[in-house]
C-alpha positions as CSV (number, residue, x, y, z in Angstrom):
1,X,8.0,-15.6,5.8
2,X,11.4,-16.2,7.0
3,X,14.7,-15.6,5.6
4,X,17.3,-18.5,5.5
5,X,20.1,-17.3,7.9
6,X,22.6,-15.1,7.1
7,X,20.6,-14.0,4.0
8,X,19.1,-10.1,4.4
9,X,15.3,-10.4,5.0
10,X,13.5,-8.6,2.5
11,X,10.6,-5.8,3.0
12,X,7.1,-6.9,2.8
13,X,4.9,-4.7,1.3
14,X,0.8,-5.6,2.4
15,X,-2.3,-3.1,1.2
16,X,-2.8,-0.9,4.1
17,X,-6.3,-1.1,6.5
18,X,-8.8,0.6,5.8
19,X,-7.8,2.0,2.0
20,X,-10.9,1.5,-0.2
21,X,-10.2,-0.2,-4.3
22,X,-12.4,-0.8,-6.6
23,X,-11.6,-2.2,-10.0
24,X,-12.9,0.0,-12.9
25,X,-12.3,-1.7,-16.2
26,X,-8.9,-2.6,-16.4
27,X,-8.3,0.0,-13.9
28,X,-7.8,-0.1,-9.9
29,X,-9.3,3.1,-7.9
30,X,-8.1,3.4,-4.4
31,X,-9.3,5.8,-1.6
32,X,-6.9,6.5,0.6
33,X,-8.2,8.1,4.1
34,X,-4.6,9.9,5.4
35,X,-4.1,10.9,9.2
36,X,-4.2,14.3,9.5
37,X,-6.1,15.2,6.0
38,X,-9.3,16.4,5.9
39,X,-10.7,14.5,2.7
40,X,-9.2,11.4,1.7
41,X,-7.0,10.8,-1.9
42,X,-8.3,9.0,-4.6
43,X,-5.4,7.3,-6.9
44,X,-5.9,5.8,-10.2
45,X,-3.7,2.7,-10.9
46,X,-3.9,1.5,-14.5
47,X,-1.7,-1.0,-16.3
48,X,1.2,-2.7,-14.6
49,X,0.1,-0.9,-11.8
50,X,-3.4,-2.1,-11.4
51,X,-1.4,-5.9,-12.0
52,X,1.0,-4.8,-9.0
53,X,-2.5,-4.0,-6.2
54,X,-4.0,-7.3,-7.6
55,X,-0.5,-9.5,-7.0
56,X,-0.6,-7.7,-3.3
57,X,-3.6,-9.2,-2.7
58,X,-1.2,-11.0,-0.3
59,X,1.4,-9.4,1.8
60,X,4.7,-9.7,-0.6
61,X,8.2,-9.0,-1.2
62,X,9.2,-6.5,-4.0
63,X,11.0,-9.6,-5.4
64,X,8.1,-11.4,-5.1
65,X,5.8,-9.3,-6.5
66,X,8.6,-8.8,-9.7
67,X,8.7,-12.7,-10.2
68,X,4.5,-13.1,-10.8
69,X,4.8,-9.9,-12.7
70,X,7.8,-11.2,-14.8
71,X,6.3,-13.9,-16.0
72,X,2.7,-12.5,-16.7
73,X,4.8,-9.6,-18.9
74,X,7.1,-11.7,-20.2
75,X,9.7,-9.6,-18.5
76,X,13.0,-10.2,-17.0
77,X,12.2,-10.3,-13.0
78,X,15.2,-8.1,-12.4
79,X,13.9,-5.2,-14.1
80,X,10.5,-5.7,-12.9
81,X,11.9,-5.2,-9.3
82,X,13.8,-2.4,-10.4
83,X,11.0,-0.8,-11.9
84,X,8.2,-1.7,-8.8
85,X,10.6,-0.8,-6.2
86,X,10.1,2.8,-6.4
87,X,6.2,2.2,-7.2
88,X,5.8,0.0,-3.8
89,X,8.0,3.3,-1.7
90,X,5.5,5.6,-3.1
91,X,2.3,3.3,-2.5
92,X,3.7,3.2,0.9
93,X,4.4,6.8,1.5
94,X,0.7,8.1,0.3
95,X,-0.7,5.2,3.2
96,X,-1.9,2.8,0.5
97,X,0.6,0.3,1.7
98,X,2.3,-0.5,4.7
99,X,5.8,-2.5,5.4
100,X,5.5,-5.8,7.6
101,X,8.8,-7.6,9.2
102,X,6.9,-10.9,8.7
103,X,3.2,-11.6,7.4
104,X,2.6,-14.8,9.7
């Protein structure tokens, strides 16, 4: 993914190695083994955020992600982003998901 020039190039958020999901119901469980932790974290993602694990079945932007989640919710993309952005941070922060300069 490449960014036309002069235009910012956006993070790209991809599920991380190695962290276990399962779907359960309309629910996504995923085990997340973390460096220095004995016993790895299980996380619960239900709803929208169970929709926002199965759109990252590819490595995406959060922009990305808020335009297929947009128009499955019926939902301006803007406030979609708005509302993942934080959601993709945290995803990333407990080792769920990882950042990529470029997916190629």
């Amino acid at each position: 993914m490449t960014s036309a020039p002069g235009l910012p190039q956006l993070p790209v958020f991809r599920r991380a190695p190695g962290v276990l999901h399962r779907s359960a119901g309309a629910d996504v469980l995923l085990l997340i083994r973390r460096r220095g932790q004995q016993s790895p974290a299980l996380l619960e993602l239900a709803g929208s955020g169970a929709a926002l694990w199965h759109t990252l079945a590819e490595p995406r932007s959060a922009r990305d992600c808020a335009g297929r989640l947009a128009e499955a919710y019926g939902v301006p993309p803007a406030t979609v982003e708005h509302d993942i952005t934080p959601v993709l941070g945290e995803l990333a922060d407990l080792g769920a998901l990882e950042q990529v300069a470029d997916p190629e």
